[in-house]
N, C-alpha and C positions, 0 to 999 in steps of 0.2 A: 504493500500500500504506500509506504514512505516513496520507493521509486517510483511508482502513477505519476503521486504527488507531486514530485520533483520534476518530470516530465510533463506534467501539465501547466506547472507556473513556468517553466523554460517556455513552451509553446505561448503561455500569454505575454509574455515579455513584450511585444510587441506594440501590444495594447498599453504599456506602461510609456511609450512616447507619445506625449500628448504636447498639445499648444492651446492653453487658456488663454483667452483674449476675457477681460472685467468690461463689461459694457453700460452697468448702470448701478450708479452708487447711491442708494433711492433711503429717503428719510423722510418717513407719511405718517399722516397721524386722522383720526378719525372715522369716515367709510370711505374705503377708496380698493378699486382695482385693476390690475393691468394687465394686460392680453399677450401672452408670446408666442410667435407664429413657429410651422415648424423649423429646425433648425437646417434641415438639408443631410444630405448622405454625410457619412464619416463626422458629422459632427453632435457632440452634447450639449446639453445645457445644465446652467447648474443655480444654485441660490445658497449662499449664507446668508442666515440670521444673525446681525450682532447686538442687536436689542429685539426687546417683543417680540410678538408672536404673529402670526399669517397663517393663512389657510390657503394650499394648492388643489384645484381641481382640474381631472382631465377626463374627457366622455367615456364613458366604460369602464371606469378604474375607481377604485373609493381616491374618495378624498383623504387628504392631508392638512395635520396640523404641525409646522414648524413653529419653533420657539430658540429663542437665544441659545447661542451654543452649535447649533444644527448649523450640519452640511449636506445638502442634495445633490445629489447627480441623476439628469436623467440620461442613462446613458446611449438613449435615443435619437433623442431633441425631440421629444413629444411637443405638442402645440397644448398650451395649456394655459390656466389663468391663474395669478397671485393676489387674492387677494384681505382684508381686513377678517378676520375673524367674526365680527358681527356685520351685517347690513344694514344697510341705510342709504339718507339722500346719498350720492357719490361727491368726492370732493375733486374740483380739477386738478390736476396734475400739471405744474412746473417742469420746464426742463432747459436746464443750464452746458453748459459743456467746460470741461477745464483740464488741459493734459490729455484730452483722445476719449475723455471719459463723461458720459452724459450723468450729470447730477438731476434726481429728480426729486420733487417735496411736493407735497399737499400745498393748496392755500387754505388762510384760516383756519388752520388747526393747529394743535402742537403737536410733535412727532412724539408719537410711542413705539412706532417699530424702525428697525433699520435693516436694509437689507446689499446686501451685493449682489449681481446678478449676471449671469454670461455667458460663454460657451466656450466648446471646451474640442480641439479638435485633434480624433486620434490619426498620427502617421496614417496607419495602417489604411485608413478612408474604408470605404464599403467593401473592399477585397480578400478581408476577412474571414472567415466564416464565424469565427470564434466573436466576432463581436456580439452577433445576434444572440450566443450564450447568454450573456450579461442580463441580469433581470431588468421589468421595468423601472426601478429605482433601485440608489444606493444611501443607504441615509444612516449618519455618527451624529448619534446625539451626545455631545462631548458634558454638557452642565453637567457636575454633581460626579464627574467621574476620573477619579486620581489619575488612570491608566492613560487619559487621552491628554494630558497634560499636553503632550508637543502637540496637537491639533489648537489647544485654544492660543498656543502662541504664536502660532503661524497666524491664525486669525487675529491675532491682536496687533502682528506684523501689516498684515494686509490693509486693516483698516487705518492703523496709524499713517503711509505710506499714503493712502488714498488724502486723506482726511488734511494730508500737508500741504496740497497744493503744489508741490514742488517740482524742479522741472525734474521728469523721467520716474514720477515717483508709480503711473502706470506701469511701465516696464517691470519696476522693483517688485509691485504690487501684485504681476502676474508670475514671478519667478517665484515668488511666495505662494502663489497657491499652485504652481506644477507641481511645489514637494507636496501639497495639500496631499491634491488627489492623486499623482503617485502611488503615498502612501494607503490612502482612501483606497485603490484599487488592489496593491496588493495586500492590505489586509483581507479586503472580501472574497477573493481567489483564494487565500490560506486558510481560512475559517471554514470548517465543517459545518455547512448552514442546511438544516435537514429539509429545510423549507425551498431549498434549492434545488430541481431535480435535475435541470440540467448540468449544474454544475457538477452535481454526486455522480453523473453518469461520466461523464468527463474523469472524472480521478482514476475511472477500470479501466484497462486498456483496453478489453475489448468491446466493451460497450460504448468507450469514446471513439472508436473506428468507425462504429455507427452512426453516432451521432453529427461527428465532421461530415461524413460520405451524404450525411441529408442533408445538413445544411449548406452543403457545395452543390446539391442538384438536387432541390423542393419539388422540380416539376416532374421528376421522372416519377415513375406508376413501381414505386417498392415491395417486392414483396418480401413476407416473412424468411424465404429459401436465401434472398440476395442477402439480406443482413445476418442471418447467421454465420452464411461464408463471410464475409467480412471480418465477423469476431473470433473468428475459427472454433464457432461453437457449435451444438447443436442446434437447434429450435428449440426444443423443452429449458435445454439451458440457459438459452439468450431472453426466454420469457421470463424465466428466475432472478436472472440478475437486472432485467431493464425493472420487475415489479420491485426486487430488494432496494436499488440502489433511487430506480427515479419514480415509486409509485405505481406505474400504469405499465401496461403491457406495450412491444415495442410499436403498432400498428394504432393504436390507441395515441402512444408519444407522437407519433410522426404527426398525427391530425390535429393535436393540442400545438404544434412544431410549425405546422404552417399557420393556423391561426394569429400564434403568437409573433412569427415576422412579419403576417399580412400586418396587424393589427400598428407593431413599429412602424414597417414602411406608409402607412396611413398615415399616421401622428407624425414621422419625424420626416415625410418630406413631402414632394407634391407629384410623384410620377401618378399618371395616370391610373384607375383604377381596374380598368383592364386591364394592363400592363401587370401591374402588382397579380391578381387571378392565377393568370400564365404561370406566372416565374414561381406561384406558391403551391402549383397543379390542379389548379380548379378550373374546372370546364370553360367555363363565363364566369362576367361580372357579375352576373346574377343571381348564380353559385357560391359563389363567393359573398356576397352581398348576405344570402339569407345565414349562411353559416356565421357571418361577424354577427350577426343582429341574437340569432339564436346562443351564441358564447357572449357577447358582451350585455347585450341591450341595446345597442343602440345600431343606427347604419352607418355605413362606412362615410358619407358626406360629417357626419357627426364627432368622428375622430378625427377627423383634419380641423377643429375648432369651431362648426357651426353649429355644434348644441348645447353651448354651453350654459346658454337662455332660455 
């Protein structure tokens, strides 16, 4: 198992070259919300909280509540919204620029939350296969926890850096958060997270043989005979270890597997939706269409940010 292991963060490594760009250094207070479109292929998005608290929603997914301390990655670029914890009238939004970096603030209100906001883009871009691994979110809730110490000083780097004005303090400010998520990414690659199943399937070698082999070719028509050969198992075997390690049986994963890249490539960029169908193995858009609605709840125009009203 140590060797898998060892094998499998050498293969992420790649994932670990990233280039954050900080794009919005936002201090709001009152009801207020802000809309982020998708991000595009090969790129994330991300939010720290350095004061208060916010709530993020994306269509088909539960919402979220961040609070001080919190670091998000989505390591999609879903298209989502950020906004106040309670509702109400909405308050307009300000926006300043200073150093490459848009400042934004509430009017008439006094700021209770702060947040940083931006994307995050990996080398690797969509050529990948290993990226689609990565869950919908990654998220260190650091308050309150001795262990995360270097996380809250990086964040206390970053915002000092922001917050000075100074010339290049952008630059500084993003070189502080690549160790961020760096780190962020490989701690969640090392952590035995059971709630993870792709990533559990990933640590066997031969159940990770299967799981690369799908996610390099979604559209091809799989059957149980081809993924056995793959792992050099039998069938009876390859059903044991896909239900031990990810849950569900292998033909059951693979359908959860396109789901869950349609449902990315919907949120984190704008290819066409046909297009997306094809490349996931689904007949038509239309196919496609009833199976998002039936796993998420919603339709696929709705993951790309038109439902969030």
């Amino acid at each position: 198992m140590a060797e898998d292991l060892s094998e499998l963060l050498k293969a992420m490594v790649p994932l670990l070259r990233i280039h954050p760009v900080i794009e919005d250094f936002c201090r709001f207070g009152g009801h207020w919300e802000a809309e982020h479109e998708p991000a595009g292929k090969g790129w994330a998005q991300f939010h720290i909280v350095s004061r208060g608290c916010c709530a993020l929603e994306r269509p088909g997914l539960p919402s979220l509540i961040l609070s001080a301390g919190d670091i998000l990655l989505l390591p999609h670029g879903d298209s989502h919204v950020v906004r106040s914890p309670s509702r109400g009238i909405l308050r307009p939004i300000t926006i300043n620029y200073r150093n490459g970096v848009r400042e934004k603030a509430t009017d008439g209100s006094d700021m209770d939350t702060e947040l940083l906001c931006g994307r995050l883009q990996f080398e690797v871009g969509d050529g990948n296969p290993l990226l689609a691994a990565l869950p919908d979110e990654i998220i260190i809730r650091t308050a309150g926890e001795p262990l995360l110490e270097k996380f809250r000083r990086l964040l206390g780097d970053i915002r000092d850096e922001l917050d000075s004005g100074m010339p290049g303090s952008d630059v500084i400010a993003a070189d502080f958060a690549r160790a961020v998520f760096v780190m962020m990414l490989r701690d969640h690659l090392r952590t035995d997270d059971p709630g993870d199943g792709t990533l559990s399937l990933l640590r066997d070698r031969g159940t990770a043989r299967v799981v690369l082999a799908l996610l390099a070719d979604l559209a091809r028509e799989w059957t149980l005979d081809e993924m056995a050969e793959l792992a050099v198992m039998s069938r009876a075997t390859l059903v044991r270890s896909f239900r031990r390690q990810g849950g569900a049986a292998p033909m059951t994963f693979l359908a959860d597997l396109r789901l869950s890249v349609a449902r990315q490539r919907l949120a984190g960029t704008k290819d066409p939706i046909a297009r997306i169908a094809v490349d996931v193995g689904y007949a038509s858009e239309g196919a496609l269409s009833k199976a998002i609605l039936r796993k998420f709840g919603v339709r696929p125009s709705a993951l790309r940010g038109s439902g969030f009203r």
